[in-house]
C-alpha positions as CSV (number, residue, x, y, z in Angstrom):
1,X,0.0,0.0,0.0
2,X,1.2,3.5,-1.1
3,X,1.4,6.5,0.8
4,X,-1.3,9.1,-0.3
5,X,-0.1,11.6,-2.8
6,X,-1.8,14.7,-2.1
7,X,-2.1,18.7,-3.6
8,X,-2.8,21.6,-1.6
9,X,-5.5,23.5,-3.6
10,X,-6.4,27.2,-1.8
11,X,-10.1,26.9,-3.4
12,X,-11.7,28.2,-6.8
13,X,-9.9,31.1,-7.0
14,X,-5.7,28.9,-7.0
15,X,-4.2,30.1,-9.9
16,X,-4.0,25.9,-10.3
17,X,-6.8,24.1,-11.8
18,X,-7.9,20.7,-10.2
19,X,-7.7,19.6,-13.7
20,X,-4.1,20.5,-13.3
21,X,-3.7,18.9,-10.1
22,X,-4.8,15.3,-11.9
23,X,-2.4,15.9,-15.0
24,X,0.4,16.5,-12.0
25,X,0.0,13.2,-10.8
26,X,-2.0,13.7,-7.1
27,X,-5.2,11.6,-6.4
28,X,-5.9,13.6,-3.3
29,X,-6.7,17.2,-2.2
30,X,-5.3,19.3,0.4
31,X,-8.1,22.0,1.1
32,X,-9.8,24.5,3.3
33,X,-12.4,27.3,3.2
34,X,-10.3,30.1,3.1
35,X,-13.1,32.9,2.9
36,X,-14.3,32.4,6.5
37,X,-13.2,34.3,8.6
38,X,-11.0,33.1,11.0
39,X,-13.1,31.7,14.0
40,X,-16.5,31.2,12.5
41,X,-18.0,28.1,11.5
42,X,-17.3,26.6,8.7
43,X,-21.3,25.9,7.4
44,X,-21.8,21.9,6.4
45,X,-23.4,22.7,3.4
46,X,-20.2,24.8,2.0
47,X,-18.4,22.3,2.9
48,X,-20.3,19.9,1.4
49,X,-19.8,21.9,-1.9
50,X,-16.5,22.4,-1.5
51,X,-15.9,18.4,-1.7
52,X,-18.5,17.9,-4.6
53,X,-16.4,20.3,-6.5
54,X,-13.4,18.2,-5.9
55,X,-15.3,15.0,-6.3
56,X,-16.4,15.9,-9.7
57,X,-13.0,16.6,-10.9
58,X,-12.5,13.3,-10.3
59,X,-10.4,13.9,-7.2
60,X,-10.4,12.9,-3.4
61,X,-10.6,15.6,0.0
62,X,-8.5,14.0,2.5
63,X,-7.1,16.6,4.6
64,X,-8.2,20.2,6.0
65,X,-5.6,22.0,5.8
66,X,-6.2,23.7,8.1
67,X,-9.1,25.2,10.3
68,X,-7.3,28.0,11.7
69,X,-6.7,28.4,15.7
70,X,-7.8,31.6,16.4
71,X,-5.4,34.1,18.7
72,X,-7.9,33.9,20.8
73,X,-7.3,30.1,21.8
74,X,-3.7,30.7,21.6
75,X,-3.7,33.4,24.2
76,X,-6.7,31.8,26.1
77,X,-8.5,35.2,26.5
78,X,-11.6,36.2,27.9
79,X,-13.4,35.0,24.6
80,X,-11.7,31.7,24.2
81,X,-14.7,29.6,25.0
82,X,-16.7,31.0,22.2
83,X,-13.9,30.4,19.8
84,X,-13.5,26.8,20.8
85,X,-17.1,26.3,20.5
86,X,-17.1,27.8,17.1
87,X,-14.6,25.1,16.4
88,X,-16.3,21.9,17.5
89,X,-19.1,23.2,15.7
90,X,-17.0,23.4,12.1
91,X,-15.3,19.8,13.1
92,X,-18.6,18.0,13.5
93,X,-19.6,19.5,10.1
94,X,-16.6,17.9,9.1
95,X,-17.0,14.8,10.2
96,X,-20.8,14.4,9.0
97,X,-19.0,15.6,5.6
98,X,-16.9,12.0,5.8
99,X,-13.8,14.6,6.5
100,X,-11.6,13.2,9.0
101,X,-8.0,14.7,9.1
102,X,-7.3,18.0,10.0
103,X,-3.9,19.7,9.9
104,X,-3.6,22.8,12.2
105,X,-0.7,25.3,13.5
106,X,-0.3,26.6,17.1
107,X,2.1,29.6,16.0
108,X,1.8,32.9,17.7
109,X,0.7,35.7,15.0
110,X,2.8,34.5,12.7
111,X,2.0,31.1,10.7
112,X,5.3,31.4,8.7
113,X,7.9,33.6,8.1
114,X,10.4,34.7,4.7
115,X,12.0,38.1,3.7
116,X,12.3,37.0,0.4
117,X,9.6,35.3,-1.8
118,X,11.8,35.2,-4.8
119,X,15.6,34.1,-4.7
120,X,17.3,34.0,-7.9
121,X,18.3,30.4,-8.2
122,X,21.5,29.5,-10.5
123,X,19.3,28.0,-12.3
124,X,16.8,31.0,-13.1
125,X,13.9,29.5,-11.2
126,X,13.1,31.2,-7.7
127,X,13.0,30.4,-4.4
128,X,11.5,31.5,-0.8
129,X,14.6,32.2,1.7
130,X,14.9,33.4,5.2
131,X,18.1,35.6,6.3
132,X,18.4,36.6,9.9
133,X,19.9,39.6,8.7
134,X,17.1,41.0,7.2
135,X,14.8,39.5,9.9
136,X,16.8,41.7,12.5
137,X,17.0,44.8,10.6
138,X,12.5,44.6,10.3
139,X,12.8,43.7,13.9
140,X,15.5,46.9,14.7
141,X,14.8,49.5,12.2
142,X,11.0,48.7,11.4
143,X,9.2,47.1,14.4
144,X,11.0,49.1,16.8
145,X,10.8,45.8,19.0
146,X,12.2,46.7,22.7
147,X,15.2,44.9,23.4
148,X,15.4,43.3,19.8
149,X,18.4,43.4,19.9
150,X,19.6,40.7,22.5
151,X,18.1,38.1,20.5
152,X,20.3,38.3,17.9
153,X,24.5,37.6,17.8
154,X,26.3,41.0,17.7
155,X,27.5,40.3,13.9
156,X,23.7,39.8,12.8
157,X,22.7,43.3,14.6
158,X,25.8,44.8,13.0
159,X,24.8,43.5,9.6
160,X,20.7,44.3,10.2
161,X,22.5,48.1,10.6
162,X,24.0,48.5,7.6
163,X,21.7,46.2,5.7
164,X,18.9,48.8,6.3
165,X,21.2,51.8,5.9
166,X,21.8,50.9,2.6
167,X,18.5,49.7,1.8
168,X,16.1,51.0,-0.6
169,X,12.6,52.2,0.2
170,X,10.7,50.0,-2.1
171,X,12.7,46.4,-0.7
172,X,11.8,48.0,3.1
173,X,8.4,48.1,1.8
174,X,8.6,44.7,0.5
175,X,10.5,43.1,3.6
176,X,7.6,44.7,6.1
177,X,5.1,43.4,3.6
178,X,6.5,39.6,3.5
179,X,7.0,39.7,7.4
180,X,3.2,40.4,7.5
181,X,1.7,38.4,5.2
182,X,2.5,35.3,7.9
183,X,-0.3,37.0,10.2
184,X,-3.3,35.2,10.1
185,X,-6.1,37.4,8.7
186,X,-8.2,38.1,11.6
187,X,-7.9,41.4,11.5
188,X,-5.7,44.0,9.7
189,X,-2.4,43.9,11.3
190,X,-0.1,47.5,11.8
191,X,2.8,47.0,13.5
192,X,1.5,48.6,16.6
193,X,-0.8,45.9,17.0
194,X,1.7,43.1,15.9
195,X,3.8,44.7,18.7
196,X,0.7,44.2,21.2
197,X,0.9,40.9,20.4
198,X,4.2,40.5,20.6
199,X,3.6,41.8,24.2
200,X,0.8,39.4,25.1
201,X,2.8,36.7,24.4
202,X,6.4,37.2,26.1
203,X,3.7,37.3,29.4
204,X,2.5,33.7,28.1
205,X,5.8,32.5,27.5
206,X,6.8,28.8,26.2
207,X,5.3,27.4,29.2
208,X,1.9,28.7,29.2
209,X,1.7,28.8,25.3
210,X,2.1,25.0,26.0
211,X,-0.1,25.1,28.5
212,X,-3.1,26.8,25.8
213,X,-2.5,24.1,23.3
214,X,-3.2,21.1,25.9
215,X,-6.3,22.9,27.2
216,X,-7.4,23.3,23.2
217,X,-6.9,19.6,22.3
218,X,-8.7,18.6,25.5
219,X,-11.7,21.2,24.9
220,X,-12.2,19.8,21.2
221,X,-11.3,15.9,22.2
222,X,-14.9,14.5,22.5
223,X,-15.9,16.3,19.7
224,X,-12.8,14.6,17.7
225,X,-13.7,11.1,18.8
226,X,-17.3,11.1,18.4
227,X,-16.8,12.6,14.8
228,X,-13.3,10.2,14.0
229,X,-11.7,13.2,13.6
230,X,-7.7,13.5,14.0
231,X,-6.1,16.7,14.3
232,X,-2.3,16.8,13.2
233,X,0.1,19.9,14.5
234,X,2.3,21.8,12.1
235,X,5.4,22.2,13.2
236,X,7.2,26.4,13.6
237,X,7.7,27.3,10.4
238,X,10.9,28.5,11.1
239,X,11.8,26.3,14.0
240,X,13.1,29.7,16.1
241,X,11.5,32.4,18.2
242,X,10.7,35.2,15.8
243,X,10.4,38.8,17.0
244,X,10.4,37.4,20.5
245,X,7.8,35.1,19.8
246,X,7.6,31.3,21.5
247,X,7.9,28.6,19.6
248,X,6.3,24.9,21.1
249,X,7.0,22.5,18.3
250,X,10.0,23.5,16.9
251,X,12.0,20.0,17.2
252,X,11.8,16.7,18.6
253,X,11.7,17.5,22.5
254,X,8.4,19.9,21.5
255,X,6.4,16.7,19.6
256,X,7.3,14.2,22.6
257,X,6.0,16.5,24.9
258,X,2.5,17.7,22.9
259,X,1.9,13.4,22.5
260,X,3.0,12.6,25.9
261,X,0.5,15.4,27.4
262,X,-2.4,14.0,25.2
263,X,-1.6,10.6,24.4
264,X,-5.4,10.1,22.7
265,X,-5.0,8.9,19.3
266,X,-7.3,12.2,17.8
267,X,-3.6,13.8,18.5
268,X,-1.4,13.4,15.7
269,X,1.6,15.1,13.8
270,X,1.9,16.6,10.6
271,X,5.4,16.0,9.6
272,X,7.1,18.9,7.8
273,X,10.5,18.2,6.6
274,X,10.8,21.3,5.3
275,X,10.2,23.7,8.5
276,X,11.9,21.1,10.7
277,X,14.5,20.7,8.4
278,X,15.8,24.2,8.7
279,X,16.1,24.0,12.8
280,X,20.4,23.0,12.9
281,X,19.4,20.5,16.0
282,X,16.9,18.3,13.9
283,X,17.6,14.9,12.8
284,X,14.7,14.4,10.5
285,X,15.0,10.6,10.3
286,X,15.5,10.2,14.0
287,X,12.5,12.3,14.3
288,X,10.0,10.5,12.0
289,X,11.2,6.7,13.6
290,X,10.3,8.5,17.7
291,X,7.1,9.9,16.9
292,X,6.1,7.3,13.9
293,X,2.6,6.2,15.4
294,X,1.8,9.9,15.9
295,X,2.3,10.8,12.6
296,X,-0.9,11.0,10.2
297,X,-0.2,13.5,7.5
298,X,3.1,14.7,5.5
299,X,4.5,17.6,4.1
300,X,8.1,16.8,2.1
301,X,10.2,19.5,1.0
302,X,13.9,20.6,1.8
303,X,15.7,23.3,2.6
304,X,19.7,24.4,2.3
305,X,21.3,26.4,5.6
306,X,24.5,28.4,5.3
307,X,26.5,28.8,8.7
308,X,24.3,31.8,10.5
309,X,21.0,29.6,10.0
310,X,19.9,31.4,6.9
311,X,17.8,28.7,4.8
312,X,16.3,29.0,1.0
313,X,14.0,25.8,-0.1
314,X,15.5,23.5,-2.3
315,X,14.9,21.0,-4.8
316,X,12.9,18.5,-3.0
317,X,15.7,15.6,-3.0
318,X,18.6,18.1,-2.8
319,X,19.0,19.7,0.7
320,X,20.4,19.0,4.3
321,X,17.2,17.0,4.9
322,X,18.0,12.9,4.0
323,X,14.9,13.0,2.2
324,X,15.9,9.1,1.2
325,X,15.7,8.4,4.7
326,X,13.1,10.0,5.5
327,X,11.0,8.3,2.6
328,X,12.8,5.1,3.5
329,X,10.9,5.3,7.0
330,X,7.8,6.0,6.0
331,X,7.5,4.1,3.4
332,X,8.1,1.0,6.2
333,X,6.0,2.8,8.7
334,X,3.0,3.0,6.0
335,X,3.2,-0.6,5.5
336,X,1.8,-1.3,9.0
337,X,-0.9,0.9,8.5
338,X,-4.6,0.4,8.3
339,X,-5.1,3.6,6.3
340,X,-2.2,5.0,3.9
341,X,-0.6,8.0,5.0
342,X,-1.3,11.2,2.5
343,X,1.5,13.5,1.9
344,X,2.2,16.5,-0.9
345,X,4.7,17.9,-1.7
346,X,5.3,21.0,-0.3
347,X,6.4,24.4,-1.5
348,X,8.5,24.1,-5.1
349,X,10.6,26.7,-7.1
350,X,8.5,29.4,-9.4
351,X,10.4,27.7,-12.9
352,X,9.3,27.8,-16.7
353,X,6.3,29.0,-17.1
354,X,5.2,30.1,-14.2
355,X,8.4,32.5,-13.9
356,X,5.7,34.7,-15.8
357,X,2.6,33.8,-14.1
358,X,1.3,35.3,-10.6
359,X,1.4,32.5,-8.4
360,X,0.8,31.8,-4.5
361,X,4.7,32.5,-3.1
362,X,5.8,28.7,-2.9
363,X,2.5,27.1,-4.4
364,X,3.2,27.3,-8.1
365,X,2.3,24.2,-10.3
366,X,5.5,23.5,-12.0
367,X,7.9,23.5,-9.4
368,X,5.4,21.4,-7.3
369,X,4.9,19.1,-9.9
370,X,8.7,18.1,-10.0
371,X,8.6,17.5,-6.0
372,X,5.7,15.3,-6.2
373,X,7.4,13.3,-9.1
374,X,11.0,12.8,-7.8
375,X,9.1,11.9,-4.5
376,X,6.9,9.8,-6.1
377,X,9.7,7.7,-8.0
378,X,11.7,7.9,-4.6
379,X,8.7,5.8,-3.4
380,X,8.3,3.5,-5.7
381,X,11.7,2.4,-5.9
382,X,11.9,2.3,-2.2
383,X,8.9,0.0,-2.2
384,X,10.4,-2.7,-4.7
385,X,13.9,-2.4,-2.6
386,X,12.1,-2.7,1.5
């Protein structure tokens, strides 16, 4: 039995067809209502449509990805309960929908984080990188973040100086712009208010943010079991603090600790080579073989680091992540399973045609296509040699 070979699709409105999804190669859809608002309920009957529109294409809805946590929940405020009844209400619709895997994050205002969406490659495709350098000079020279800079080595503050001395208005624009488009879309976010958040949470710290995600999994576990749902945590996406921000499942200590604390089943893992992959500490194979009965969904893609942590995304077999180990383990873990694993490939370089096409930063179709078929070759010859 094969692992699952999935495509995130963002919804009638993806510059990628599901017509072009089949022609990639994927049986299986990656999806989520992204027009609701972030803690309402996601109504059964558009969901309902939702999957008849991927149905018809001839294709299969396995995973949500995702049903957003709202800040909220995170933070535990005063209006938590209503958000976390708002959200057993949208995963019962699910389940009566016959959706039963839900991939989810638990990052702090930010769900990811770049300051570049387009890296000349050698090759002429593009890429989405992280420096630290730019990071600190948003964090410094932008954000205005108090006491910014002990969180970064002198030579990075040094660098963020004279980076954003020397730095054009347009790319400061385009840095605080890439920065913000990580923040969920509750609301619109200035940077006064994304330094209020920032504020909020260095009083919650690692401990109590840890604290809010146990509480969340144990206010929506009936409603997981009597619907079969199973949620799966995305990991940091980078594995670091950012802006002073806590991170809770940044590396293998962080996923022990979330299954251990909720051992129930409903509790799963979404493994993501790629954000795990660019924390210097993780051992991706090690990682997949300790938490293997936890993990129900995958996202494979790789990333290169240079010396100070800086990362860009890579060709999905090329990078410091052993993706042939890490397919190798899965593939054997799969085997043992009831119900195949789904994974997709995730991210790929803007290349060919899409170098002139406005595309979702790391979701274009050609470069996403080449993941899922050296991963899907990877696979199949792994299978004839286990």
């Amino acid at each position: 039995m094969s692992l699952i070979q999935s495509w995130r699709w963002f919804g009638p409105n993806d510059p990628v067809t599901l017509q072009e999804i089949r022609q990639a190669g994927a049986s299986d859809v990656v999806s989520a209502l992204h027009h609701i608002p972030h803690g309402e309920v996601w109504p059964l009957e558009e969901i309902l449509e939702r999957k008849r529109i991927i149905e018809e294409a001839g294709l299969v809805w396995t995973v949500v990805e995702s049903v957003p946590v709202h800040e909220s929940i995170k933070t535990k405020a005063e209006d938590c309960e209503h958000y976390l009844e708002s959200y057993r209400k949208t995963l019962g619709n699910l389940g009566k929908a016959g959706i039963h895997l839900v991939c989810y994050n638990f990052m702090p205002v930010l769900d990811w984080t770049r300051t570049d969406l387009a890296l000349d490659m050698s090759s002429g495709a593009k890429a989405l990188y992280f420096d630290w350098a730019d990071l600190a000079a948003f964090d410094l020279h932008e954000l205005k973040r108090e006491g910014a800079a002990k969180a970064y080595p002198f030579p990075i503050v040094e660098k963020a100086k004279q980076r954003w001395a020397g730095m054009a208005p347009d790319r400061k624009q385009e840095l605080s712009d890439i920065i913000l488009m990580g923040v969920p879309t509750e609301k619109s976010m200035t940077l006064e208010g994304l330094s209020s958040s920032i504020a909020r949470y260095q009083s919650i710290g690692k401990n109590g943010l840890r604290e809010n995600l146990v509480y969340f999994l144990r206010s929506i576990q009936k409603t997981c079991e009597s619907n079969g749902i199973t949620m799966t945590i995305h990991p940091d996406d980078p594995p670091y603090p950012i802006l002073g921000l806590p991170r809770i499942v940044s590396g293998l200590e962080d996923l022990i600790f979330i299954t251990d604390a909720v051992k129930e089943s409903f509790n799963g893992i979404c493994l993501c080579t790629g954000s795990l992959g660019a924390g210097k500490e993780n051992d991706l194979p090690n990682i997949v073989s300790a938490v293997a009965d936890r993990i129900q969904f995958v996202h494979l893609r790789n990333v290169k680091k240079d010396e100070w942590g800086n990362f860009h995304e890579s060709d999905h077999l090329e990078g410091d992540v052993d993706m042939f180990e890490v397919m190798k383990r899965l593939v054997t873990i799969n085997k043992g399973r009831a119900m195949p694993i789904p994974f997709r490939p995730d991210h790929g370089h803007q290349m060919l045609d899409d170098l002139q096409k406005q595309t979702i930063p790391g979701y274009s179709a050609i470069g996403r296509l080449k993941g899922l078929a050296e991963l899907r070759g990877l696979e199949v010859a792994l299978e004839k040699y286990l």
